[in-house]
C-alpha positions in Angstrom: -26.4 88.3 -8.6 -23.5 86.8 -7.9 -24.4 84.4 -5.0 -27.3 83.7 -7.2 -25.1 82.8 -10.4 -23.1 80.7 -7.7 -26.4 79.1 -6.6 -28.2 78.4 -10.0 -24.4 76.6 -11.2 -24.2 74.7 -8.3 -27.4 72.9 -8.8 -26.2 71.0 -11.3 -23.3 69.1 -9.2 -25.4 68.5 -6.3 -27.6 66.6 -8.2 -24.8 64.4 -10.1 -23.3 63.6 -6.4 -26.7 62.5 -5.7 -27.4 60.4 -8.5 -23.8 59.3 -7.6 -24.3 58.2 -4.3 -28.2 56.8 -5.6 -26.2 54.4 -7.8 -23.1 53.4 -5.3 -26.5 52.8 -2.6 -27.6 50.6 -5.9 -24.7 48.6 -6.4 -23.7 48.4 -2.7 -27.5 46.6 -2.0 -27.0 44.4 -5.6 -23.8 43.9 -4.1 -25.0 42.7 -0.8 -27.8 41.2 -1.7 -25.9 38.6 -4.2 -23.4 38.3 -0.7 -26.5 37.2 1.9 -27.9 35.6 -1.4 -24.7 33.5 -1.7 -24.6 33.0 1.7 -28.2 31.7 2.4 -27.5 29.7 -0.7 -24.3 27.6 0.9 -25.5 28.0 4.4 -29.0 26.2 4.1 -27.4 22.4 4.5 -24.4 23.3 6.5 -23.4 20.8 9.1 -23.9 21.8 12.7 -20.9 23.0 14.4 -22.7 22.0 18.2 -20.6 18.7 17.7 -17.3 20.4 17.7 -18.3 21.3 21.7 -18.6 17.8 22.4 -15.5 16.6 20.4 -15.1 12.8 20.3 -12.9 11.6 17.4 -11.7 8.2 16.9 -9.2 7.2 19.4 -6.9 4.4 19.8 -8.3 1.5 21.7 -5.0 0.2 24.3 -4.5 -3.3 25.8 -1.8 -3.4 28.8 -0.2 -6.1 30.6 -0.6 -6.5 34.2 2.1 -4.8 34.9 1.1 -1.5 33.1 2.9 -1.7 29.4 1.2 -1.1 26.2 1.3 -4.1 24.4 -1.6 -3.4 21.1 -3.6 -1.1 19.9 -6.8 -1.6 17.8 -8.1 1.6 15.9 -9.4 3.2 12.4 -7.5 6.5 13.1 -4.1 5.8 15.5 -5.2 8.9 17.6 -4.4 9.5 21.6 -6.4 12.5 22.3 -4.3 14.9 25.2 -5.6 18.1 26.4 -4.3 21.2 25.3 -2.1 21.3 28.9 -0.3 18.7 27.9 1.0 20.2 24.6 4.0 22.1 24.9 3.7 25.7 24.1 6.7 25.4 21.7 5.0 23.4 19.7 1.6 25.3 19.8 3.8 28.5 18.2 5.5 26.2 15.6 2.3 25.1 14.1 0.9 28.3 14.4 3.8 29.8 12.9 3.8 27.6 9.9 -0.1 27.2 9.5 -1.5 30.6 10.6 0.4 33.3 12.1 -2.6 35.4 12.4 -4.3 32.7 14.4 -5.4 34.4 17.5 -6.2 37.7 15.1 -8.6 36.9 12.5 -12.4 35.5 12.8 -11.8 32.0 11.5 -10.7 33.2 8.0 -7.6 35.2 7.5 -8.5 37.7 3.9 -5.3 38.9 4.0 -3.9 35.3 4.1 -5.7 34.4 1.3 -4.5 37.9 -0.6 -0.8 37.3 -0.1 -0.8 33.3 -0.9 -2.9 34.1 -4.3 0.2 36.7 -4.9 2.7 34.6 -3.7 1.3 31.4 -5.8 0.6 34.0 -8.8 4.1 34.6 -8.4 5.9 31.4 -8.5 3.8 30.1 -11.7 2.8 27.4 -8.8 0.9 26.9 -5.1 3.6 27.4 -2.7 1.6 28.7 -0.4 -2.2 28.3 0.9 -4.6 30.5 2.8 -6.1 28.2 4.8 -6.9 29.3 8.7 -6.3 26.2 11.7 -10.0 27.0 11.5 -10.5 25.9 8.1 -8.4 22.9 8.3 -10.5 21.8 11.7 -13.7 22.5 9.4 -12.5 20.7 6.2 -11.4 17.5 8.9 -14.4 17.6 10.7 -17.3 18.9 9.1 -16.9 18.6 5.2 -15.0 16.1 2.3 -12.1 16.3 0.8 -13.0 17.5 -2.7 -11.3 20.8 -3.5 -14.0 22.8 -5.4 -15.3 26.6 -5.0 -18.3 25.2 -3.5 -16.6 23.6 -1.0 -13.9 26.7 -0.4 -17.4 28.7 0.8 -18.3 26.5 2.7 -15.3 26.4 4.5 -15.5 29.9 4.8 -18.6 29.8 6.1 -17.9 26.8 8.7 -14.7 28.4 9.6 -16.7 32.2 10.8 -19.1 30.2 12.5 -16.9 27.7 14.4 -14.5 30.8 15.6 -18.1 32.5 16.8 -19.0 29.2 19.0 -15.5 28.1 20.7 -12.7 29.9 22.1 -9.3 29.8 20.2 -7.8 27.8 22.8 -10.5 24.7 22.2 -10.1 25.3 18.4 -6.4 25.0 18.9 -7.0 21.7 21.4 -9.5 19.9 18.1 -6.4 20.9 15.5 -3.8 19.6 17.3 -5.5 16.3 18.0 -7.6 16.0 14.4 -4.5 16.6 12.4 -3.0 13.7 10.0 0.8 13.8 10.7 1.5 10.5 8.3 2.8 7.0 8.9 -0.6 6.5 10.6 -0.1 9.0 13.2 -3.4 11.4 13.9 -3.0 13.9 16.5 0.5 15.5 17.8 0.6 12.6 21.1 0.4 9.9 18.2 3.1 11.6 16.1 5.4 12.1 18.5 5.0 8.5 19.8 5.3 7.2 16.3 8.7 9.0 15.0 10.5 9.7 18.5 9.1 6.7 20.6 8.0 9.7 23.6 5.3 11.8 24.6 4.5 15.1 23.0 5.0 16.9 26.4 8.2 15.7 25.8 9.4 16.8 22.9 12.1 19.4 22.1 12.2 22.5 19.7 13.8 20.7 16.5 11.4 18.2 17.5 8.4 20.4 17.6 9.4 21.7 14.3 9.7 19.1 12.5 6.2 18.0 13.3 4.7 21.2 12.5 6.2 21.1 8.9 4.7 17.8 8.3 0.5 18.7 7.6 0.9 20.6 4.9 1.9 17.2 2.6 2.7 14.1 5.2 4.2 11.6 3.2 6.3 14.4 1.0 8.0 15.6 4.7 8.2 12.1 6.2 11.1 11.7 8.4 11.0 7.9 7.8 10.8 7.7 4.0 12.4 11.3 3.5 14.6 12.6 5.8 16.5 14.8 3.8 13.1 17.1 2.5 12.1 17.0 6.1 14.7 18.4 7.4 14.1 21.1 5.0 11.1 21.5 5.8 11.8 21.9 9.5 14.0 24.6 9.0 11.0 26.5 7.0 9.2 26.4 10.2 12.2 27.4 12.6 12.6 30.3 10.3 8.1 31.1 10.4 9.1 31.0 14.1 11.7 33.5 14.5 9.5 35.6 12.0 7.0 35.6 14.6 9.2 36.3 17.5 8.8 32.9 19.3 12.2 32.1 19.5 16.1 33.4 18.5 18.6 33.1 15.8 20.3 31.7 17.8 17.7 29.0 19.4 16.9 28.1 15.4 20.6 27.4 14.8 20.8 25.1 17.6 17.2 22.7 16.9 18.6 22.6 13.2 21.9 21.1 14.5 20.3 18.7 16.3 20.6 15.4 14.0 17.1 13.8 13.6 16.7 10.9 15.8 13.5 8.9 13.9 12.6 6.0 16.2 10.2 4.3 13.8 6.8 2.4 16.2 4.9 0.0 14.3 1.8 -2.0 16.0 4.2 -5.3 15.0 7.5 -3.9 16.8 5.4 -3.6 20.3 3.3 -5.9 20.3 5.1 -9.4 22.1 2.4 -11.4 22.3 0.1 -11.3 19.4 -1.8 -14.5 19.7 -3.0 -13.0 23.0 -3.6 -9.7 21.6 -5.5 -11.4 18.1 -7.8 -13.4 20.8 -8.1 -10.0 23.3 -9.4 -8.4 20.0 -11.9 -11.0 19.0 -13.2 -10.9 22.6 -13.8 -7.5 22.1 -15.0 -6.8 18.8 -17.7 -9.9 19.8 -18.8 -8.3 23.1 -18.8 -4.6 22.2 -18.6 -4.2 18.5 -16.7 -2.7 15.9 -16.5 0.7 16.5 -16.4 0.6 20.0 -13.1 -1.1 19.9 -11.5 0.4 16.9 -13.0 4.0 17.7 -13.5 4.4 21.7 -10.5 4.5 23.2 -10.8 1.5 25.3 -8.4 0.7 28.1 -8.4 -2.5 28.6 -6.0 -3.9 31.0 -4.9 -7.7 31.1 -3.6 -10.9 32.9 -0.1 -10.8 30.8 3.0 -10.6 32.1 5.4 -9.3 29.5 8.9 -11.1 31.0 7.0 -14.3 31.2 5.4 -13.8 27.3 9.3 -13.2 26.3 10.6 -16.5 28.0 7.2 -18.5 26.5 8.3 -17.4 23.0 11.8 -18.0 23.1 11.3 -21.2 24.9 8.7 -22.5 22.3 11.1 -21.0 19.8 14.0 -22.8 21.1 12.5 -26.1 21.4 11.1 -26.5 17.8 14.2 -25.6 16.7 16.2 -28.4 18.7 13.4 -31.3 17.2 14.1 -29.9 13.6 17.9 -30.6 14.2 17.6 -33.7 15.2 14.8 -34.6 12.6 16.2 -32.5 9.7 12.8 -31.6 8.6 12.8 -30.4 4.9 16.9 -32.0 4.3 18.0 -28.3 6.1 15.6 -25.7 4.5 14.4 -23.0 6.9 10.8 -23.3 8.2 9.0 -20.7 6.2 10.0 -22.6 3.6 7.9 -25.6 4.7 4.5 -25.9 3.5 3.6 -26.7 7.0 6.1 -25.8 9.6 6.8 -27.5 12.6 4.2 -25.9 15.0 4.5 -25.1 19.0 2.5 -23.7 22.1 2.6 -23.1 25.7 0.1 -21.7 27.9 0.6 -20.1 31.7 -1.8 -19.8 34.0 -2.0 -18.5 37.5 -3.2 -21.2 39.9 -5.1 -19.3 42.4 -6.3 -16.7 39.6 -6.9 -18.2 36.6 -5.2 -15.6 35.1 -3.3 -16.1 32.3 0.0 -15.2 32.1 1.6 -16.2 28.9 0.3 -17.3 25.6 1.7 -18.3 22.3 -0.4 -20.0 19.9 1.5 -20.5 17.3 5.3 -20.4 15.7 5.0 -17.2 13.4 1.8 -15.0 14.1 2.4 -13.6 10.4 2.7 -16.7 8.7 -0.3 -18.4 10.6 -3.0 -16.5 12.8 -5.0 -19.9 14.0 -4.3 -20.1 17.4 -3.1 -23.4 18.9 -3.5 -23.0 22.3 -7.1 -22.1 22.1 -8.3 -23.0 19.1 -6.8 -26.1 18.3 -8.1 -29.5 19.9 -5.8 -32.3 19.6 -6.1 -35.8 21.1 -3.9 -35.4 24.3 -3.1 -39.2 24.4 -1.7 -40.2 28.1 -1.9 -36.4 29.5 -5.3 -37.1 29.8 -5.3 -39.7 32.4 -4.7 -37.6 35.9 -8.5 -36.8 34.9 -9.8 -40.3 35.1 -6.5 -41.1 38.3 -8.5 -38.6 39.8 -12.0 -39.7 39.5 -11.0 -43.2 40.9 -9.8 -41.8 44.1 -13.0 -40.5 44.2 -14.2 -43.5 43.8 -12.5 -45.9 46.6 -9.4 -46.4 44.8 -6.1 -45.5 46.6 -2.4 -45.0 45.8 -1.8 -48.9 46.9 -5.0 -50.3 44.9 -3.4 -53.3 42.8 -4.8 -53.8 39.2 -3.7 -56.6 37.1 -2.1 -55.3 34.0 -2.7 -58.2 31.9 -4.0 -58.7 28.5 -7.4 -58.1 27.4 -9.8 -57.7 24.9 -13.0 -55.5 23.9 -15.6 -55.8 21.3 -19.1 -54.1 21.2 -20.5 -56.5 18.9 -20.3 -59.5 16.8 -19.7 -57.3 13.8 -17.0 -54.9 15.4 -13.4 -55.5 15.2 -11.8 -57.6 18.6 -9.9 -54.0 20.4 -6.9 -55.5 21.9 -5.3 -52.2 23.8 -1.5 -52.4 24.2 0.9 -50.7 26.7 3.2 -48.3 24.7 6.4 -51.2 25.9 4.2 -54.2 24.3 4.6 -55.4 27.6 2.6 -56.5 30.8 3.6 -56.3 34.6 1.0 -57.9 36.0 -0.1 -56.8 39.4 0.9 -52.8 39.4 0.0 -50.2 42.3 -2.2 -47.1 40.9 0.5 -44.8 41.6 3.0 -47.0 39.7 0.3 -47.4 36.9 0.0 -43.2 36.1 3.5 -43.0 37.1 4.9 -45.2 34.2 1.5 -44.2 31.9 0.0 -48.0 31.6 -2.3 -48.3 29.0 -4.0 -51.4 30.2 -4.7 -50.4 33.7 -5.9 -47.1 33.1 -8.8 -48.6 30.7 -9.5 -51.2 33.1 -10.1 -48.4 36.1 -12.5 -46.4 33.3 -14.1 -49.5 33.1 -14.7 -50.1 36.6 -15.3 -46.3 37.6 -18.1 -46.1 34.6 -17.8 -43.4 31.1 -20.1 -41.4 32.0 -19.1 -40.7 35.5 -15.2 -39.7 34.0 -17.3 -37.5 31.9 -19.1 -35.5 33.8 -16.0 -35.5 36.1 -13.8 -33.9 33.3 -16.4 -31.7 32.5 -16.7 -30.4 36.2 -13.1 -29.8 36.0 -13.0 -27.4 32.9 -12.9 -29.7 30.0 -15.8 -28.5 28.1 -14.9 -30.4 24.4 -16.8 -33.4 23.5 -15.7 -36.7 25.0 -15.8 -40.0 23.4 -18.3 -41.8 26.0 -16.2 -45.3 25.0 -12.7 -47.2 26.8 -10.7 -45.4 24.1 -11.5 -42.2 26.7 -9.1 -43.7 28.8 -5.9 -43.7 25.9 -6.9 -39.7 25.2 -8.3 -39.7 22.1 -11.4 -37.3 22.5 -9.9 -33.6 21.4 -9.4 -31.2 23.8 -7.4 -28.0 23.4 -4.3 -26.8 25.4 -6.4 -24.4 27.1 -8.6 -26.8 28.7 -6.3 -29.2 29.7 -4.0 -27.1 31.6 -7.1 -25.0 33.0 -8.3 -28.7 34.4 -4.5 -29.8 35.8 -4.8 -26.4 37.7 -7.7 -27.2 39.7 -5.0 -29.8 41.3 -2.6 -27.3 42.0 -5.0 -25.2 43.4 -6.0 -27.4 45.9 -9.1 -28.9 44.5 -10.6 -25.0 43.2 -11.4 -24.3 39.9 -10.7 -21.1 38.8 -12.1 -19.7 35.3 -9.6 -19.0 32.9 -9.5 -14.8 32.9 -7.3 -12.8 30.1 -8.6 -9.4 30.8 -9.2 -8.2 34.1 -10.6 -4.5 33.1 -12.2 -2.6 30.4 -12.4 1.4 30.4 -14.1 3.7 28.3 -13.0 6.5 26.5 -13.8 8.4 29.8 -12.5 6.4 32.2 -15.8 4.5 33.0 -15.8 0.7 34.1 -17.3 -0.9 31.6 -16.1 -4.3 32.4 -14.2 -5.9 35.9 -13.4 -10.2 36.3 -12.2 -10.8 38.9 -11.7 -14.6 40.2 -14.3 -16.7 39.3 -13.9 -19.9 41.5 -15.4 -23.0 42.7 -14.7 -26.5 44.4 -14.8 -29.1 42.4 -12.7 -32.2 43.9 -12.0 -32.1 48.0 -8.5 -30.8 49.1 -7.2 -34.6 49.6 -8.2 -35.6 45.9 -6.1 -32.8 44.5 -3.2 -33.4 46.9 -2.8 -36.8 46.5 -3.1 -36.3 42.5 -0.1 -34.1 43.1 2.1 -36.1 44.8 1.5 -39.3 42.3 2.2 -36.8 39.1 5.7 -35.3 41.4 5.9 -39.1 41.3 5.7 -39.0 37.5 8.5 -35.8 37.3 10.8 -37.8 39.9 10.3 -41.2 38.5 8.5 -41.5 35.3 8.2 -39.8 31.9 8.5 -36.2 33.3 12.3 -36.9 34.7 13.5 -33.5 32.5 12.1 -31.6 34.9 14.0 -33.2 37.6 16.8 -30.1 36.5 13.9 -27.6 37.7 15.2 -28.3 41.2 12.0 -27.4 43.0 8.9 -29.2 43.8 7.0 -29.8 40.3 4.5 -31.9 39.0 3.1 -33.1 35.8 1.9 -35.5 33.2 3.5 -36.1 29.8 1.1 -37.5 26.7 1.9 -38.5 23.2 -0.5 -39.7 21.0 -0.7 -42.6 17.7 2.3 -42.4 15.3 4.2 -39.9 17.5 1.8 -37.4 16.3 1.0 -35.3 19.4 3.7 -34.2 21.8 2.3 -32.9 25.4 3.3 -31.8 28.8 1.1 -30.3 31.6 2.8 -29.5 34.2 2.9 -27.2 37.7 4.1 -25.7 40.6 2.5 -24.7 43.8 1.8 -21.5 41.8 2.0 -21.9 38.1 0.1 -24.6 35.7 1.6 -24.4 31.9 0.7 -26.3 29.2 3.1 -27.4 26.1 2.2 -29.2 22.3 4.0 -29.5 20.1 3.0 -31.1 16.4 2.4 -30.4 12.7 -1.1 -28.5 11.7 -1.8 -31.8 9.2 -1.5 -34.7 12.2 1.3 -35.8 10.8 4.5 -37.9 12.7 6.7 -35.7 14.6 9.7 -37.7 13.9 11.6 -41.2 16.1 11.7 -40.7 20.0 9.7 -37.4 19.7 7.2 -38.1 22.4 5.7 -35.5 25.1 8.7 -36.4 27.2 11.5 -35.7 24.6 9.5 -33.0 22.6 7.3 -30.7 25.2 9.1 -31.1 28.4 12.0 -29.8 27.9 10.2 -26.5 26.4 8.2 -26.2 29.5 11.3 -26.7 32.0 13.1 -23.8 29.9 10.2 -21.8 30.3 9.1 -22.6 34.2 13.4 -22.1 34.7 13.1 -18.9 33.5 9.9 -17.9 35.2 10.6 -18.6 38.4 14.5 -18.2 38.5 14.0 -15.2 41.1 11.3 -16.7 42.9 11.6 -18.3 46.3 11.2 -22.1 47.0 7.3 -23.7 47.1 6.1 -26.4 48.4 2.4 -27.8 47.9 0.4 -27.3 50.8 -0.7 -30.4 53.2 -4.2 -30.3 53.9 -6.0 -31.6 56.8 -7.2 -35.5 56.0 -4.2 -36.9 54.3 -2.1 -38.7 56.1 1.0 -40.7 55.0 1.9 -44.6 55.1 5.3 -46.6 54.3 4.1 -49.4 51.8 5.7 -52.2 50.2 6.0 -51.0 46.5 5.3 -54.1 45.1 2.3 -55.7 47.4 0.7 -51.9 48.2 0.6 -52.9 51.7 2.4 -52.1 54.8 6.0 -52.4 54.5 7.4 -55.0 56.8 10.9 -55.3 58.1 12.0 -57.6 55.1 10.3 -55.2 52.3 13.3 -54.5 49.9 11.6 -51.4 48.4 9.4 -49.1 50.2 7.5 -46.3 49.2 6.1 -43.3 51.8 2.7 -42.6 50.2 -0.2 -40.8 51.4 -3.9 -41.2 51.5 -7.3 -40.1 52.4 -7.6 -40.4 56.1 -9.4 -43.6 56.7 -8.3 -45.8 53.3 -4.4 -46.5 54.6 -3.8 -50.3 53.9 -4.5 -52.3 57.4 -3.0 -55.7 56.1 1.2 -55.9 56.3 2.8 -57.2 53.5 4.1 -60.8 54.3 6.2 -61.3 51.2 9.4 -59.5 50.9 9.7 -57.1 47.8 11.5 -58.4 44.8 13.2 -55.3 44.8 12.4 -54.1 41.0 12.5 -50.2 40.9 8.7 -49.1 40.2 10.8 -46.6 37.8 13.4 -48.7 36.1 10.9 -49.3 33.1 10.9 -46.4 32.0 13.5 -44.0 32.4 13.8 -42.3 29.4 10.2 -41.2 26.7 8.0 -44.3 27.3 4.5 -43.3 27.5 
């Protein structure tokens, strides 16, 4: 009866733990149901994590001179994506340490994590802490916005479980470290460490690595650059995470903390030295691949600049304008930002046999004024223009020793039209005058009357051949300079003399990379013949006649052969010299934006040459002598310098010229020079 009591009593309880465990089943299913509910309800328009696989964030695009140095960067996001190798493990444990200690440990979100920050924030009456995984912070980056909402926290969650399901630790570690906004501009830990120490991150120490790894959780609040003093607090939160964690010793903490902060501040301005260049390598760019190629990709794109010869272009443009506004006290002694329109200046470089060029500035300030005057500008380049049309003549049948009368005369193209009575820039005439003696002293007069003779349209199509690709005024006036052309051009078309009668195209970039290393883009020398070896020679030794003996005596003080041609347009307007060595062609202008007078005296001779000899004396200060190359078909003559033929015994002045084989003066000059000095005219700035 007993065991039967026991039985009949113990009915009751089995079935209350049943209906117990009935209802827990209940809840447990309600329970799970509302959870897979839930999560079908966020999950169904999820982004795809597949992306993350293939990561390619925005990446700085990088322009180099030809000697390897970073010298711009175009980007949305200033981001230099390294590979997790490359990362020092010191600072893989400080972020870790500071972020998410439980990194390697949890499935993408850390529970507990969130538990103790809820206390911990609960706590304080404030959020001093978050619960955030590396995971989550790669998913809120990557995959979702901004917008701090519950929705968005599961999500997250969600994201986060799925994204540590797909990659390993080590690649979610690799996308953090590269994704994460460090402030000042700086995405990624190679950008960061770039942009507050001025090194690479594989570089960096432990008080270094420390202080970056403080810095995501609020940027600009931990700036070393704006506040040192709260991120230098900060730094020591995350030493102390880190011996926590057992990644380093009291002892090693105590020492990083020491360690004063040594901020080396990088802005785009502070490296780049030549941003005209850069401004036109970015337009190039943008033009031929498009907007988020260069300011998302990663280009490499490596260049024709040389970074010592930029530096001595900028101070010697900068140095020049400065001397004219002394001696013209532009603005009674203000400074020249405060000029409406400053005093402007620029030179151009370019490698003879190349066409590469090696130096650039456009301008006076690049922040005051982006228009770039040594590309963009086109300017009548007054006498500078006639070596073009010397040129053409030799082509023609004219030599060194052709006599032209420089005498008065006058032009008009219709009964209507105003008589054109050209002057020389003396008021004066010289009657008969040798071509060489006619470039050499810049004769207005002669030069219109060899246009004349030669024909427009065959000077032209000549100038054309030779680079000059602006319109040209098919009238006489041609022969004065006064169709626009731009620095560029001109210098590009003086270097087809130095280089021996070859044109070479004007190149700035010589590669292009992709974000993968990829060629996307090679020039290499483009050239072609456009005037015959003994043309271009002979063009060089009349304009070294016009260094040695005419306008361009400045560059006398270069002490090494050099040639060139100074021009200087109507009401001093217009300063120019183009000159070059066996090697190097540069072009100089200087004037105002608004064509307005330069100032008394301030002609190409007195204005631009003595920029381009501080220049070319820098340049080529550790360079060994050149001479321009003697080709086959010139030969050389001793003439009388004032009949152009064969100097006899009684000539009083004698010049050694040379000529095309086959067009040397056969006639010796029977009346003894006078002895004038084809140079004595015009020793100083005539034009």
């Amino acid at each position: 009866m007993a065991y039967l009591r026991k039985k009949i009593k113990s009915r009751p309880k089995r079935k209350r733990g049943l209906k117990v465990l009935l209802y827990s089943l209940v809840i447990i299913s309600i329970l799970a149901s509302g959870l897979v509910g839930t999560y079908l309800y966020f999950a169904k328009d999820l982004p795809k994590i597949s992306s993350l696989k293939d990561y390619r964030p925005p990446i700085v695009t990088q322009v180099f001179s030809s000697n390897g140095q970073l010298i711009g960067e175009f980007f949305s996001e200033r981001r230099i994506v390294v590979p997790l190798s490359q990362i020092p493990q010191t600072l893989m444990d400080a972020f870790i340490a500071a972020e998410d200690s439980r990194f390697y440990g949890h499935p993408g979100v850390d529970f507990l994590s969130v538990i103790r920050a809820a206390f911990k924030n609960i706590e304080a009456g404030a959020i001093v802490q978050g619960g955030s995984t590396i995971t989550q912070q790669v998913t809120r980056s990557l995959l979702l916005t901004p917008e701090k909402s519950f929705k968005r926290k599961i999500k997250e969650a969600i994201l986060a479980y799925r994204i540590d399901k797909s990659l390993t630790k080590d690649q979610i570690l690799h996308i953090y470290l590269n994704q994460i906004y460090l402030g000042n501009g700086a995405y990624g830990v190679e950008a960061a460490a770039q942009t507050y120490f001025g090194k690479h991150v594989q570089e960096l120490n432990l008080a270094e690595c420390a202080l970056l790894a403080g810095l995501p959780r609020a940027p600009n609040r931990y700036s070393p650059i704006r506040h040192p003093h709260r991120a230098k607090a900060r730094q020591l939160y995350v030493l102390n995470r880190m011996i926590a964690e057992g990644y380093i010793s009291v002892r090693d903490a105590e020492q990083a903390f020491q360690m004063p902060l040594d901020i080396k501040p990088k802005s785009q301005e502070n490296m780049i030295s030549a941003p005209y260049f850069i401004e036109y390598i970015r337009q190039y760019l943008e033009e031929k691949y498009g907007e988020d190629m260069v300011y998302k990709e990663g280009l490499k794109v490596y260049t024709t600049l040389d970074t010592t010869m930029q530096e001595a272009a900028q101070n010697a443009v900068t140095s020049g304008l400065l001397a004219i506004e002394e001696r013209q006290k532009y603005g009674e002694s203000r400074g020249y930002a405060d000029m409406e329109s400053p005093l402007q200046g620029a030179l151009i470089c370019i490698e003879a046999k190349t066409g590469h060029i090696k130096a650039m500035v456009g301008g006076r300030d690049f922040e005051i004024s982006q228009f770039n005057r040594a590309i963009q500008s086109k300017r009548q380049p007054g006498s500078a223009f006639k070596p073009i049309i010397y040129a053409a003549a030799l082509d023609k049948g004219y030599t060194p020793a052709t006599v032209i009368i420089d005498a008065p005369i006058a032009y008009t193209g219709g009964e209507e039209e105003e008589l054109w009575k050209p002057r020389n820039y003396d008021e004066e005439f010289r009657g008969p005058t040798l071509f060489r003696t006619a470039l050499i002293q810049s004769r207005n007069v002669v030069t219109i009357k060899i246009l004349r003779d030669i024909g427009i349209d065959y000077v032209v199509d000549y100038a054309k051949n030779m680079g000059i690709n602006s319109h040209l005024n098919r009238d006489l006036s041609l022969a004065l300079g006064t169709s626009e052309v731009s620095l560029l051009e001109l210098t590009s078309a003086y270097a087809v003399f130095a280089n021996q009668g070859i044109r070479c195209e004007p190149i700035f970039i010589t590669m292009v990379l992709d974000r993968y290393g990829d060629i996307l883009e090679v020039n290499r020398p483009q050239t072609k013949r456009v005037i015959g070896e003994d043309t271009a020679f002979i063009m060089t030794k009349l304009l070294e006649g016009v260094v040695r003996e005419g306008t361009g005596w400045r560059i006398r003080a270069l002490n090494r052969p050099a040639a060139g041609k100074t021009g200087t347009t109507n009401n001093l307007t217009d300063a120019w010299f183009i000159g070059y060595t066996p090697s190097l062609v540069t072009g100089v202008w200087v004037g105002f934006d608004e064509k307005r007078p330069l100032g008394e005296h301030e002609t190409g001779s007195r204005a631009a040459s003595p920029i381009w000899l501080d220049f070319m004396r820098n340049v080529l200060k550790d360079r060994s002598m050149e001479d321009f190359v003697l080709p086959e078909g010139v030969v050389f003559a001793k003439i009388d310098a004032k009949t152009g033929l064969l100097a006899n015994s009684k000539s009083v002045e004698t010049v050694l010229e040379c000529f095309k084989e086959g067009t040397v003066p056969t006639a010796v000059s029977q009346v003894p020079s006078l002895g004038v000095d084809s140079g004595q005219f015009f020793k100083l700035d005539l034009e």
